[in-house]
N, C-alpha and C positions, 0 to 999 in steps of 0.2 A: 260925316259922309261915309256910305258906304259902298265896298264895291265888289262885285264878285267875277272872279276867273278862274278859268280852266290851271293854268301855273301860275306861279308867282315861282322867280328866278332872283337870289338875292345877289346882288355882286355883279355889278357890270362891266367886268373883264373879259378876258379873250375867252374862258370856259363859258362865263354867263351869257355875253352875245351870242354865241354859239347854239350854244342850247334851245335861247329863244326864238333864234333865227328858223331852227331843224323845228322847231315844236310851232311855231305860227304858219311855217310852209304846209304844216299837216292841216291846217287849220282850227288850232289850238288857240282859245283867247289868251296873251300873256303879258304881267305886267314884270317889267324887268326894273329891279330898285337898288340904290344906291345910297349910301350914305354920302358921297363925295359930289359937288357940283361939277369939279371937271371930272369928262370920262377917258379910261383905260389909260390913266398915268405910267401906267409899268409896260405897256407897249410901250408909250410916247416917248420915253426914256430909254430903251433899252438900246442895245447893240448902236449906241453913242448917238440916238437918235435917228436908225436906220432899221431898228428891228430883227434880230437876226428869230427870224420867225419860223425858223425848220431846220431840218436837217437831213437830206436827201441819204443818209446811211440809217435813217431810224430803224431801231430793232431794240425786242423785251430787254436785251443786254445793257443798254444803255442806260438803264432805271435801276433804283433802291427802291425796296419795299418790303417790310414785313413778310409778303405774301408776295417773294420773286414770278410768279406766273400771275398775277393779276391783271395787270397792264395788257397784255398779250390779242385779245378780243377786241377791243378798242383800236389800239394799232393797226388791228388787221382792219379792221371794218373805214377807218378812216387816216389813210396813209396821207406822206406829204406829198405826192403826186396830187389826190384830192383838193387838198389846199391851195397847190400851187396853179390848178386848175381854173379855181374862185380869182385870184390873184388876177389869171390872165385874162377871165372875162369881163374884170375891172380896169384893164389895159395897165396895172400896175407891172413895172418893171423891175429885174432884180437881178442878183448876180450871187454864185459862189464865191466866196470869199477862200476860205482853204475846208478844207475834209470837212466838206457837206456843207456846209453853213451857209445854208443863203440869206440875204440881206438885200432890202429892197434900196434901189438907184438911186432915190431920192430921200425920201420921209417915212418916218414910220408913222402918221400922221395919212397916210394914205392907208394905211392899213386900218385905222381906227376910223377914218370916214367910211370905207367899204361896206366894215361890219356894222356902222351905224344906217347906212344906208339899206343895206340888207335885212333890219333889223326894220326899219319902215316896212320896207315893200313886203314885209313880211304880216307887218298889221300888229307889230310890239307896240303896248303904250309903256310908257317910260315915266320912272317917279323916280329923279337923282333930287340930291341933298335932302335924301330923307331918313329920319333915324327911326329904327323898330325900337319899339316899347318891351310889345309880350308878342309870345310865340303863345297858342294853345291849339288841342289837337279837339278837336269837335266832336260829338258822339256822333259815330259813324250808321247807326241805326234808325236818326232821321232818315236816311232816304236818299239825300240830295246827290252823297255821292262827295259832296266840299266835308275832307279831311281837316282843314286847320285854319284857323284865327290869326290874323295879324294886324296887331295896332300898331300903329305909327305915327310918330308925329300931325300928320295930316289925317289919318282915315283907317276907316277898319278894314281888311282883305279878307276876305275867304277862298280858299281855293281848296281845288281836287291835289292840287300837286304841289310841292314844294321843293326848291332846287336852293340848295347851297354852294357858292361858286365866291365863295370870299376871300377867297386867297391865304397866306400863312402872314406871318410876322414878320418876313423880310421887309426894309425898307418904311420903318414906321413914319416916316416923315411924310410920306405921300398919303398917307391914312390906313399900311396896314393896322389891323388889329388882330384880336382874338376871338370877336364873334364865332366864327362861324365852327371853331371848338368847343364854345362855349353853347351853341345849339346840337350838337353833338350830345353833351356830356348831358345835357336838359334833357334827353331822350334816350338816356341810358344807352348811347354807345360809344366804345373807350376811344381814346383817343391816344394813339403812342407817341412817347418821348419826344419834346419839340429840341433841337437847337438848330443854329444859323448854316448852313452848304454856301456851299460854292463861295466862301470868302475865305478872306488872307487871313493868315497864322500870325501870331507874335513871338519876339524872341523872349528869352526868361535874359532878366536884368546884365547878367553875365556875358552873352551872345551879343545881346543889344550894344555893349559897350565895345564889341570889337567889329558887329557891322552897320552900329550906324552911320558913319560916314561914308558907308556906300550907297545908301540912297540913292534909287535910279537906275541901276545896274541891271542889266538882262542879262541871264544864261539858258543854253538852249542845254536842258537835263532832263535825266530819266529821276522819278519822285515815287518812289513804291512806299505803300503801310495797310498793314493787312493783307497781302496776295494782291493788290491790286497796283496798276501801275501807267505812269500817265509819263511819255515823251512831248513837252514843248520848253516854253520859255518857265522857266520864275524871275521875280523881279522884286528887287531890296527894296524895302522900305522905309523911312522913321522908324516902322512901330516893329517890321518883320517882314514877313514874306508874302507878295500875292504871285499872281503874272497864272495864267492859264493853268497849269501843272496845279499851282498851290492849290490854286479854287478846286480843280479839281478832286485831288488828293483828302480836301477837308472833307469830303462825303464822309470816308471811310474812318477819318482820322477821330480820337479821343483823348480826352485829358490826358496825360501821362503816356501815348505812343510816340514810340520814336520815329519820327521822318528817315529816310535812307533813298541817299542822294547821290545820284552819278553823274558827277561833274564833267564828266568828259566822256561820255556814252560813246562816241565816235573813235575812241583809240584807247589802244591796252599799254594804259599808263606804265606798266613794270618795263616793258620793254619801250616806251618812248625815254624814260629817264635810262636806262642803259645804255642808247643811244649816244646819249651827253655825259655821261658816270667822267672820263677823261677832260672835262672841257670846267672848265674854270668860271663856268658861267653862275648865277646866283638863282636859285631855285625861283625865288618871285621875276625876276627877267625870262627863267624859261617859262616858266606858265604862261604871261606876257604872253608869250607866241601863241595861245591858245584858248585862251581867257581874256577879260577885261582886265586893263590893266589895272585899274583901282581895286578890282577884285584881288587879282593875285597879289598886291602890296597886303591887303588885309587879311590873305592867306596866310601867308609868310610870318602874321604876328599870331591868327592862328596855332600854327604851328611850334610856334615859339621863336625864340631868339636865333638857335638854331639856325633856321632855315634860311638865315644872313649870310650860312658858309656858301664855297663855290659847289658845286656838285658835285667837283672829284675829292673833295673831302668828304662824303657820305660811305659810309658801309653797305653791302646789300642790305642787310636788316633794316638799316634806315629807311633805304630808299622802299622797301617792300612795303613798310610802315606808312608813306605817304604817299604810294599810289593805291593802297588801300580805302586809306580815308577820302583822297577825291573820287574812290568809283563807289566808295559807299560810307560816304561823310551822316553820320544819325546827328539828328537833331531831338532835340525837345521842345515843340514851342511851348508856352506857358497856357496858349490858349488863341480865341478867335476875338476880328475886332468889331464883333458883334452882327447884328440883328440890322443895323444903323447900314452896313456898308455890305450885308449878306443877300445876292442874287435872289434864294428862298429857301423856305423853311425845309428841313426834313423830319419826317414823321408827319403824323396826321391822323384822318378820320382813320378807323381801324379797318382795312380794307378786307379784313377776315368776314367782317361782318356789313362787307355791302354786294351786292350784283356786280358782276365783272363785266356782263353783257350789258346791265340796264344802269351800274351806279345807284339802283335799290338800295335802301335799308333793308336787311334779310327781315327783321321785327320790326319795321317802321312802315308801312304801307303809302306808297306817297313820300316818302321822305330821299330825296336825293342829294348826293353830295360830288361835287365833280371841281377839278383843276386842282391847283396846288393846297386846296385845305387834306386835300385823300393825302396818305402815304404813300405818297410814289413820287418820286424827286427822280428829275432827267440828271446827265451828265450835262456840262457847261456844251454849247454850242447850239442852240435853238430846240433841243430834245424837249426842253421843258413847257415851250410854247405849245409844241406837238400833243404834247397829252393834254394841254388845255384843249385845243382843238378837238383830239377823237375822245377826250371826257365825255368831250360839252356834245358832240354829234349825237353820240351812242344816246346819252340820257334824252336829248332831244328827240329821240325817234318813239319814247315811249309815253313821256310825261302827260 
């Protein structure tokens, strides 16, 4: 069987719907294809089953990339007002959550019927649980105007346009892969450094043995590495550390940097312990007041044996010594706990070498690549849904 369209859109996720939603509205034929038989898993999943689908503070700041100005065009052209626009003509209901983050009322499930519904009325025909074979680019001086070949399981494609919208390597167990780097790099354009964002750290064997037992524990702290720096919760683990901060923080973070962590952001430790210097109290009792108490027990060993005495047995030296370390306690994690447990990927298509306005290949004529396969990773809180979204518009407007 053969068949011929105006796009073909590989990836039917929040980028890929998108796309084909903005390109059939124009009146573009397009078939939108998936390897997966359920559609947009990593919506359905996300923000605990609710979606946290935006971020009403989005700006270029909130993004990594190769190429910090890239994102920029996009953004503007398809803000979350836009989205949340679509949302309300769907009668879908939502709420902020904290700094920005909306999340719909109910289901995130309501968001994937939307854009599948959208994605009809649009005149998308749809080919899930299908696997591509080859990719080839067709000689261009037939005439036709259909840039590239696609066999597939079922059938051949041709189309004028071809949209990569495959996502990165976070979350392999839903069906990411590596396709849609690996069509990249088949068309000679590079693809930068992959590893896991927005997941939790581990301790090195050492740390592990003084805070696994706290497992569960939340603190609300400041997490800087590299100039960069995030106030919310972290939160202990078996393996190490996640909780909002951590994820965040792992953007920036790399093998052998050290975390620097302010346990007590909220008060200037040197003078809270002078306060007590006289008092008979046991330094994990006064934390106690401040901290979890399981925490501060495992500070205390921390610290050492020491830290067993009363407080008015401490030196200034001392004391300067451990209000130090809780307003900038360094770590080293050994590493991250993968690909498996990682929001998404960072790095990606080389966004040097694609349209910022159109998601173009600069040398690829027809070749587009848009959402989480490009190099451009959001901060945690629905930033990253957003550039699916103005990815998938922009490239829709031109395909």
């Amino acid at each position: 069987m053969k068949l011929t369209k105006d796009v073909v859109v590989i990836g039917a996720g929040a980028a890929g719907m998108m796309c084909a939603i903005e390109a059939g509205k124009r009146g573009r034929s397009v078939l939108l294809l998936d390897h997966s038989s359920k559609l947009a898993e990593k919506i359905r999943i996300s923000g605990g089953g609710r979606c946290n689908f935006t971020n009403l503070h989005t700006k270029p700041e909130n993004f990594l990339s190769s190429n910090s100005h890239f994102c920029r065009s996009a953004l503007a052209r398809f803000t979350p007002l836009n989205f949340i626009s679509l949302l309300e003509e769907h009668g879908i209901r939502y709420h902020e959550k904290k700094l920005g983050q909306l999340f719909c009322n109910d289901s995130a499930q309501q968001i994937i019927n939307m854009l599948r519904e959208e994605c009809d009325a649009a005149g998308v025909t749809w080919q899930m649980s299908s696997k591509i074979e080859q990719i080839d680019r067709t000689n261009e001086e037939n005439g036709t105007g259909l840039r590239f070949i696609l066999k597939t399981d079922r059938n051949t494609v041709m189309a004028a346009s071809l949209v990569v919208a495959t996502g990165g390597l976070s979350i392999p167990q839903i069906g990411a892969s590596a396709f849609g780097y690996q069509v990249a790099e088949q068309f000679g354009i590079t693809v930068t450094p992959l590893r896991p964002a927005l997941v939790g750290l581990t301790f090195s064997a050492k740390d592990l043995a003084l805070f696994a037992e706290i497992s569960g524990v939340a603190i609300d702290v400041i997490v800087s590495c590299k100039g960069a720096s995030f106030r919310e919760n972290i939160l202990f683990t078996h393996r190490g550390l996640s909780g909002p901060a951590i994820l965040q923080i792992s953007s920036y973070w790399r093998p052998g940097d050290a975390l620097r962590i302010n346990l007590l952001p909220q008060h200037e430790v040197m003078q809270l312990l002078r306060e007590h210097k006289r008092s008979a109290i046991l330094l994990p009792n006064l934390l106690a007041q401040y901290l979890p108490k399981r925490f501060a027990q495992a500070w205390g060993q921390f610290m050492s044996s020491a830290a067993a005495r009363p407080l008015n047995q401490y030196r200034d030296k001392e004391l300067r010594q451990i209000a130090d370390k809780l307003q900038d306690w360094q770590i080293i994690p050994s590493g991250t706990v993968g690909y498996r447990k990682a929001e998404v990927t960072l790095g990606g298509v080389d966004t040097h070498e694609l349209s910022s306005k159109t998601m173009e290949s600069k040398c690829i004529p027809g070749l587009y690549f848009i959402g989480e396969v490009v190099d451009v990773t959001g901060h945690l809180g629905g930033f990253n849904f957003q550039w699916a979204w103005s990815s998938g518009y922009v490239a829709g407007q031109v395909v």
